[in-house]
py3Dmol code that shows the C-alpha trace and the ligand (Angstrom):
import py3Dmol

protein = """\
ATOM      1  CA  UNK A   1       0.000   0.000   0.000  1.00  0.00           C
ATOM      2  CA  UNK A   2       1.214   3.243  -0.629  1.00  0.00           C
ATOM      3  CA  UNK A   3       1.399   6.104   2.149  1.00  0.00           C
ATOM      4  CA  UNK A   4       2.308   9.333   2.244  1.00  0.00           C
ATOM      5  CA  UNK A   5       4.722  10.679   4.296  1.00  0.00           C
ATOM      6  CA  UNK A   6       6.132  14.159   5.144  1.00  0.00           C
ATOM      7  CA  UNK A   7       9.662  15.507   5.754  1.00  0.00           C
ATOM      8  CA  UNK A   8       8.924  17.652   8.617  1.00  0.00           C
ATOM      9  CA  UNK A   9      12.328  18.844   9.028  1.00  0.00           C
ATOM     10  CA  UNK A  10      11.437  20.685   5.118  1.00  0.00           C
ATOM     11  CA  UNK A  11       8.242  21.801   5.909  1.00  0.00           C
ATOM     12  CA  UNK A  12       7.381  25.578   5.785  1.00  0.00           C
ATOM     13  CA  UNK A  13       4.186  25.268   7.032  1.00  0.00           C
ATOM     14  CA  UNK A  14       2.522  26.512   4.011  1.00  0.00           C
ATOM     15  CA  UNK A  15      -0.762  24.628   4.748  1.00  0.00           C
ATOM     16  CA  UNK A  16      -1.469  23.686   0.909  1.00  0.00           C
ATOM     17  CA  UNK A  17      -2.127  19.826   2.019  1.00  0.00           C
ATOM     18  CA  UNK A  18      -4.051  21.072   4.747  1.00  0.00           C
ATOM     19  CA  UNK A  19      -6.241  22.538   2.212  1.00  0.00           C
ATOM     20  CA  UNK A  20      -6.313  20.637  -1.078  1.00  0.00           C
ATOM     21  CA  UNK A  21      -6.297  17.301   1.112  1.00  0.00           C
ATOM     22  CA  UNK A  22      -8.106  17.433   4.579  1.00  0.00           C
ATOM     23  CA  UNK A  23      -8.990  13.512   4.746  1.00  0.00           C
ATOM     24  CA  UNK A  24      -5.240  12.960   4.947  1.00  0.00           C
ATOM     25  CA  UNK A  25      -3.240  15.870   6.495  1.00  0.00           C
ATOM     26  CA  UNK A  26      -3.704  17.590   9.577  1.00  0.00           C
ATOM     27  CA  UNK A  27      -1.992  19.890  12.273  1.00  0.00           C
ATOM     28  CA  UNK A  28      -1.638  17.786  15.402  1.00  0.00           C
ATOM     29  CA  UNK A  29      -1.295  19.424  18.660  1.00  0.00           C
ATOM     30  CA  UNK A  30       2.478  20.220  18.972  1.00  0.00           C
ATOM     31  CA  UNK A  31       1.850  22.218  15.661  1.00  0.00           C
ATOM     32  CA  UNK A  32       3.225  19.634  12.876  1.00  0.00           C
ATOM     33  CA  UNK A  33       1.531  18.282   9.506  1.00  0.00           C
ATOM     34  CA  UNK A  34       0.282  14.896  10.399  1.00  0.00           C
ATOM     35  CA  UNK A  35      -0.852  12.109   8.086  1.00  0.00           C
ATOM     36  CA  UNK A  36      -4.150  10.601   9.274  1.00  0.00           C
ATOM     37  CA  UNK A  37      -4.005   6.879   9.459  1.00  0.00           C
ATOM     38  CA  UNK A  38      -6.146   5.947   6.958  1.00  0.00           C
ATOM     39  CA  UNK A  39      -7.030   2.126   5.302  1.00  0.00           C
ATOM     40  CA  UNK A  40      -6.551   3.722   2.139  1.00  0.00           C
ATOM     41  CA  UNK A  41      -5.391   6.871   0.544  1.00  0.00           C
ATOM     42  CA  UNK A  42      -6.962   9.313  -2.431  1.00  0.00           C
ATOM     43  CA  UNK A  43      -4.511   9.326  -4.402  1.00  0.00           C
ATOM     44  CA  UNK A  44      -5.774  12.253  -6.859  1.00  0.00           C
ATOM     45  CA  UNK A  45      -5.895  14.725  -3.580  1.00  0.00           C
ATOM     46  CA  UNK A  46      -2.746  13.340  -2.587  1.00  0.00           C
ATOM     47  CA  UNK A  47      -0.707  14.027  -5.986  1.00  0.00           C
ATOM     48  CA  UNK A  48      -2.156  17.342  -5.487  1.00  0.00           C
ATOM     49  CA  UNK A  49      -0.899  17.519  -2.227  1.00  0.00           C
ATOM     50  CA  UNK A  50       2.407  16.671  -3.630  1.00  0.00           C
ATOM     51  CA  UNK A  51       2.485  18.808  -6.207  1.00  0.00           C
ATOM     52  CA  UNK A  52       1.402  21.948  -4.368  1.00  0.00           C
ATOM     53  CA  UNK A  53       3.736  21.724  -1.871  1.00  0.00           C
ATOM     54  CA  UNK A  54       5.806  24.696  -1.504  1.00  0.00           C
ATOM     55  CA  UNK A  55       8.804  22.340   0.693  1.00  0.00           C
ATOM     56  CA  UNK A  56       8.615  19.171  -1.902  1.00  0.00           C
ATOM     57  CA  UNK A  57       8.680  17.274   1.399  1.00  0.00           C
ATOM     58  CA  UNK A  58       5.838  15.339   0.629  1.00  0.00           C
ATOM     59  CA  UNK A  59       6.339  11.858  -0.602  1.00  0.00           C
ATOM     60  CA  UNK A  60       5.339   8.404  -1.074  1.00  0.00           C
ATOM     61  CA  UNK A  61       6.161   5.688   0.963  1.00  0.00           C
ATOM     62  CA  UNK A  62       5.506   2.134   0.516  1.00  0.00           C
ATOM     63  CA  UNK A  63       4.571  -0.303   2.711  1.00  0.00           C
TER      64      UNK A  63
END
"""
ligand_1 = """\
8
SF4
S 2.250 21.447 1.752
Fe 4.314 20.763 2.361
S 5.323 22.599 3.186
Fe 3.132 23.022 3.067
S 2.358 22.532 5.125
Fe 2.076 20.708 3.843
S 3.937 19.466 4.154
Fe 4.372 21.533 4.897
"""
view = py3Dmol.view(width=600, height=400)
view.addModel(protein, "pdb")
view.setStyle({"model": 0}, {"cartoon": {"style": "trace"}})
view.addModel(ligand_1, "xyz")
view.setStyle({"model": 1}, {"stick": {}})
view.zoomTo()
view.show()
């Protein structure tokens, strides 16, 4: 299955997953970009994700 996974130590909190892919990304508590566990992932919003994201440091891992 593929996941995606972020490089937090790239991020720039931008927030453009947050946006164009709530299902998957959030902001947890300590102020980080999360990725929801999920049984599956939408891979459209995801590329979008991806693609959008200002750091690159968005990525797919598989498992
Ligand atoms: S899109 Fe990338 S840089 Fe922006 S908040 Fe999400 S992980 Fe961080």
């Amino acid at each position: 299955m593929k996941v995606p996974a972020i490089d937090l130590g790239e991020c720039v909190d931008c927030d453009a997953c947050l946006e164009l892919c709530p299902t998957v990304f959030v902001r947890n508590d300590v102020c980080y970009i999360e990725v929801i566990e999920l049984p599956g992932y939408p891979e459209e919003e995801v590329e979008d994700a991806i693609k959008n994201c200002l750091a690159d440091c968005i990525i797919w891992e598989k498992l």
